[in-house]
N, C-alpha and C positions, 0 to 999 in steps of 0.2 A: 444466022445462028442465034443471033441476040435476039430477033424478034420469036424464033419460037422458043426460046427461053423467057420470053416477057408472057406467051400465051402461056405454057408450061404452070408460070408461077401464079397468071391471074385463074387458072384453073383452080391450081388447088386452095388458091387462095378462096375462092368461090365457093369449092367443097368442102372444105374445113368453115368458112363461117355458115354454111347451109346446117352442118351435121350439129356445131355451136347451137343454134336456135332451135333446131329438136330437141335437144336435150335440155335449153333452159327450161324450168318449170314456170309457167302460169298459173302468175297467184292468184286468180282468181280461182284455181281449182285446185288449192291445196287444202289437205283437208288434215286437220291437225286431232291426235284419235288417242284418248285413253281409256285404259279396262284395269280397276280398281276393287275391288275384295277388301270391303270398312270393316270387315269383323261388327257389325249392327254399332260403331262408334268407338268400339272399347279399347285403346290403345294396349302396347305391350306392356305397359307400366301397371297394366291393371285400371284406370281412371276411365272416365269419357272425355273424350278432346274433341270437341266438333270443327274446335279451330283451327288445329293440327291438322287434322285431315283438308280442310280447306284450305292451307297453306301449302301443299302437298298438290292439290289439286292444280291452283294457281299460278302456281311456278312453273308450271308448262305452258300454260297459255294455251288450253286445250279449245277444239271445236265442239267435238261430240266426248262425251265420258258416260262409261257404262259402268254402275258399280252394283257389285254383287252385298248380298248380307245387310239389307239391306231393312231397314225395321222401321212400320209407321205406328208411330202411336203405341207403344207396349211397353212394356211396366219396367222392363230391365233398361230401358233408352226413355226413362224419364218423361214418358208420354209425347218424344219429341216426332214430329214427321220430320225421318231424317233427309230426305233428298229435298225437301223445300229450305231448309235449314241450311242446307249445304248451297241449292243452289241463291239462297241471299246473301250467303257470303263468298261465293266466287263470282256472283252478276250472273249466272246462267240461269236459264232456263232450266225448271227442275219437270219431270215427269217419274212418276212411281209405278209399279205395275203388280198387282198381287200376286203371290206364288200362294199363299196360305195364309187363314189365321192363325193367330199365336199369342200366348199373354197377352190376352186380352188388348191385343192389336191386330196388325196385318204385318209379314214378313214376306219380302221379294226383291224385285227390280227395280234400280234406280236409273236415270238418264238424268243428265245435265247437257243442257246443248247451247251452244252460242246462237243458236238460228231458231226460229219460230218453226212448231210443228203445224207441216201440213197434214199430215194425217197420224194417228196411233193405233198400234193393236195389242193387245196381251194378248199371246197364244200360250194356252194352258201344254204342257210337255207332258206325255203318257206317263205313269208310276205304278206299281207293283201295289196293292194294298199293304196298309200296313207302312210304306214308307212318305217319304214327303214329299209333296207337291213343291212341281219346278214351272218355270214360266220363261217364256223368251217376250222381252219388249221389242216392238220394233217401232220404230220412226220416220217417217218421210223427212227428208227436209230439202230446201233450195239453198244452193249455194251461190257462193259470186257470180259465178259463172252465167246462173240461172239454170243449171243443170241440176236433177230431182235424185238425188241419191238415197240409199234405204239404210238404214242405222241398227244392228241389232244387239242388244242384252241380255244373254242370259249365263247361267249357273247350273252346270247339271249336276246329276244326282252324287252324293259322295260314299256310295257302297262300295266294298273290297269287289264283289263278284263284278262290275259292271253293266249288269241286263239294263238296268234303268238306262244308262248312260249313253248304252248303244242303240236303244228305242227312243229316248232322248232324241239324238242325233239322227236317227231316222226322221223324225218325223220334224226336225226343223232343217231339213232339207227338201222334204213334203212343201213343206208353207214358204219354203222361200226360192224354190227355181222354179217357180209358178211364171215367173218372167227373167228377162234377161233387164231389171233397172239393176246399177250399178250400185253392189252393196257389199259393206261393211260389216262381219259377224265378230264378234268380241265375246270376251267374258272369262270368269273361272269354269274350266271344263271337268275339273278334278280327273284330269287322266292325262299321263305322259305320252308324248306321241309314239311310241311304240305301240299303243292298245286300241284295242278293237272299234270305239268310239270314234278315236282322231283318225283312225287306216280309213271310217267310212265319209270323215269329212274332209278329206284330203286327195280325196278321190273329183270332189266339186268344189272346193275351195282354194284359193293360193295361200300359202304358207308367208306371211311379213320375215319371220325369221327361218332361213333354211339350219342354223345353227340350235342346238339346243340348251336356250341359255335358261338357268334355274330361275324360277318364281316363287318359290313357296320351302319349308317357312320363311319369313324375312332377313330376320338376326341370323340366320346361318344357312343361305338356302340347298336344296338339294335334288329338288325335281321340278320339271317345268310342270303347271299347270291352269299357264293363266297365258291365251292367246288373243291375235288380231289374226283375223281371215279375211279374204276377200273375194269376191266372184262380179262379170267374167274378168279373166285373167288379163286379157286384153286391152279394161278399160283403167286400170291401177299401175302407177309405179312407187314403189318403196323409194322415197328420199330421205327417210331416215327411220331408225329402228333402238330399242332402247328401253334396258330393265332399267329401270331407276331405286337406287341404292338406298331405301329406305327403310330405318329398320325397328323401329318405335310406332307409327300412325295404325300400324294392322300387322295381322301376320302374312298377309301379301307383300310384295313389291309390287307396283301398280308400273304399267309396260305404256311405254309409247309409242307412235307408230303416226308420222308424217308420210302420208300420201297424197299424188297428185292425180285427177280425173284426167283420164286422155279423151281426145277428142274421138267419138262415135264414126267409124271411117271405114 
């Protein structure tokens, strides 16, 4: 009786630390993920803070950061290129990506990444004449791992009707299940997942938050509008998730989102 109470116990003992080491995350493939909406710098106070928002930024200790609003060189942001700015004072790596000119600048996409770009592309996002030009950044990058993951940034359109939003969203599903690399879509969507845009990228995307926590405005939020997606579903786990309670830097909360690469199986 004792010895198959010794097998018994070295079994489960076996299966419980088998199930343990599946589930610990390998740090080499955790990928640590913010999407940020800077208001083009201009804090709530009214002022420009470049510091604030970079302190904001830092305090997570992010990998990749997408930020929307995003302003180089034009006349209201002090002729500053704001994601090179930004990324000299968090240590990242800064990439910009044009949606439009504007005051006699460029207005769009920002990326900040801890990892050097293997590759980049601005994909310009369909519009409606008459309104404004949107853009999705995307990024390659190698992680610890040495595994090639895809990074993407954008901001769609902010009309009540949402046609832009939903052609939008069309067509940056277009450009990115072109393959199955393991990738990361971010950004301010300007629409609550109830609507038509989020139903079509919900349909090929994983959802980080199945809850619907508020991102917008900051000081008092009341609708979500600011997501982390991820595709295939398969290769991503959610080890943590998180509006961060910021209510001065933009009229965002800027979302966090710690995920781990699973192995390709």
């Amino acid at each position: 009786m004792n010895y198959f109470r010794s097998l018994s116990f070295l079994f489960v003992t076996l299966l419980l630390g088998s199930q343990l080491s599946a589930q610990t995350p390998d740090s080499s493939r955790i990928v640590r993920v913010l999407t940020y909406n800077i208001l083009h710098g201009k804090t709530l106070k009214g002022d420009f803070d470049l510091d604030l928002i970079a302190s904001v930024i830092s305090k997570e200790k992010p990998d990749l950061v997408a930020l929307q609003e995003v302003d180089y060189k034009t006349n209201r942001s002090k002729k500053y290129d704001l994601v090179t700015e930004l990324g000299i004072r968090t240590g990242l790596s800064p990439l910009f990506a044009r949606a439009m000119y504007y005051d006699d600048g460029e207005y769009g996409e920002g990326i900040l990444s801890k990892y050097t770009f293997l590759t980049t592309t601005n994909h310009p996002l369909p519009y409606t004449e008459g309104k404004e030009p949107r853009a999705a950044a995307e990024v390659n990058v190698v992680i610890k791992s040495g595994d090639t993951i895809r990074f993407v940034g954008t901001h769609l359109d902010h009309e009540a009707d949402g046609h832009n939003r939903f052609i939008q969203a069309e067509e940056v599903n277009r450009v990115l299940k072109r393959d199955d690399v393991p990738t990361i879509l971010v950004g301010d969507l300007n629409e609550t997942p109830e609507n038509r845009a989020m139903q079509l990228l919900f349909k090929d995307w994983e959802r980080s938050f199945a809850d619907n926590v508020f991102t917008f405005p900051s000081d008092e939020p009341i609708k979500k509008i600011d997501y982390v997606l991820f595709r295939p579903a398969n290769r991503w786990r959610v080890l943590e998730k998180r509006v961060i309670d910021e209510r001065v830097a933009s009229d965002h909360r800027p979302v966090l989102v710690v995920l781990e690469l699973l192995p390709d199986n």
